[in-house]
C-alpha positions as CSV (number, residue, x, y, z in Angstrom):
1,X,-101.1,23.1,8.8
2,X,-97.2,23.2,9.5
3,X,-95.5,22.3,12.7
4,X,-95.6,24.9,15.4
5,X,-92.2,24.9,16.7
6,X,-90.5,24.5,12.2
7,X,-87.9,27.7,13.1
8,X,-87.3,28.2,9.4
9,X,-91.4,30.1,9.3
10,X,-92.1,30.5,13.1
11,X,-90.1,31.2,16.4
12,X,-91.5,31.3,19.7
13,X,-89.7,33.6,21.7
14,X,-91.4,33.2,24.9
15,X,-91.1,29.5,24.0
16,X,-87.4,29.9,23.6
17,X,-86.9,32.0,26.6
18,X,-88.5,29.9,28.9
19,X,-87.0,26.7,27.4
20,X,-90.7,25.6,26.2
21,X,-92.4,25.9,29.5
22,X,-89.3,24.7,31.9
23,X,-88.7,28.6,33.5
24,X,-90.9,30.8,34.7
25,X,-93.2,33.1,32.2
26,X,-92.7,37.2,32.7
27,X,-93.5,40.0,30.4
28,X,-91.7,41.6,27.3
29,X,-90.9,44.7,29.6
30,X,-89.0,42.2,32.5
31,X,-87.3,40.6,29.5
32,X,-86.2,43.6,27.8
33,X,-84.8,45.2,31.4
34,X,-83.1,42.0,32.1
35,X,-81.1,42.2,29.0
36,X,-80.7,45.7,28.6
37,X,-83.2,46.1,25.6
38,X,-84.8,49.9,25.2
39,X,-88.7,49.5,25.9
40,X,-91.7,51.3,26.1
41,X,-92.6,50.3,29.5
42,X,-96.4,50.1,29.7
43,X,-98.7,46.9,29.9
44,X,-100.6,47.9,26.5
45,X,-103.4,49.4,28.9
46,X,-102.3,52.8,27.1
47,X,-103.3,51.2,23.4
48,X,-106.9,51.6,24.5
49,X,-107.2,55.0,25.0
50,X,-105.0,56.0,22.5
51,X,-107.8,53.8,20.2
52,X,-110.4,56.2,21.7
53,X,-108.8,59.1,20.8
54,X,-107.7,57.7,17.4
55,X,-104.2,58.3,18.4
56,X,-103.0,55.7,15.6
57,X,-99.6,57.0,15.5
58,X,-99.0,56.4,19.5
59,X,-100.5,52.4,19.0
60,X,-98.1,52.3,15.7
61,X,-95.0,53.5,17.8
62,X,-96.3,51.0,20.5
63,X,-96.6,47.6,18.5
64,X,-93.1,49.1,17.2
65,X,-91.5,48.9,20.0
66,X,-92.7,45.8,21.1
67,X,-91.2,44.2,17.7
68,X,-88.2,45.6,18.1
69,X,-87.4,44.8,21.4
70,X,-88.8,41.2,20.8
71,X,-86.4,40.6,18.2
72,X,-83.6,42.4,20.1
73,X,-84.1,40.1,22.7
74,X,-83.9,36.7,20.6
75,X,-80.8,38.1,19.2
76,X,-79.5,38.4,22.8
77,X,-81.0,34.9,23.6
78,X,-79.6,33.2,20.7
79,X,-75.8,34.7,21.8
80,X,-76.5,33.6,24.9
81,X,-77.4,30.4,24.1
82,X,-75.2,29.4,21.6
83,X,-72.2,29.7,24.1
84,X,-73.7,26.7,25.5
85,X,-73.2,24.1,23.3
């Protein structure tokens, strides 16, 4: 099994955010506000009843949104960050 934190296959972003543990943990949505990022703000509790009514279009839009606003906000991180050093 490879290494958890090997960035050339796997990156954290909550990890990275959070500086492994060393800030304070909040959700996607408080990330995304923070930085500007366009989100679908909803907790997921949607997803299930968009499954009952086999609404797979609305959970496809969903997960969709929460990928692109994940990687939107490394992006932003990472520019962020690399002002740093």
């Amino acid at each position: 099994m490879e290494y958890r934190y090997k960035p050339d296959r796997h990156i954290d972003v909550m990890d990275m955010v959070t500086l492994f543990g060393a800030g304070n943990r909040y959700p996607l949505a408080a990330y995304a506000i923070g930085y500007g990022i366009p989100f679908i703000l909803d907790n997921g509790a949607s997803v299930i009843e968009m499954a009952a009514n086999s609404d797979f279009d609305g959970i496809l839009r969903h997960v969709i949104s929460d990928v692109e606003a994940t990687a939107a906000l490394y992006e932003k991180w990472q520019k962020n960050v690399s002002g740093l050093g």
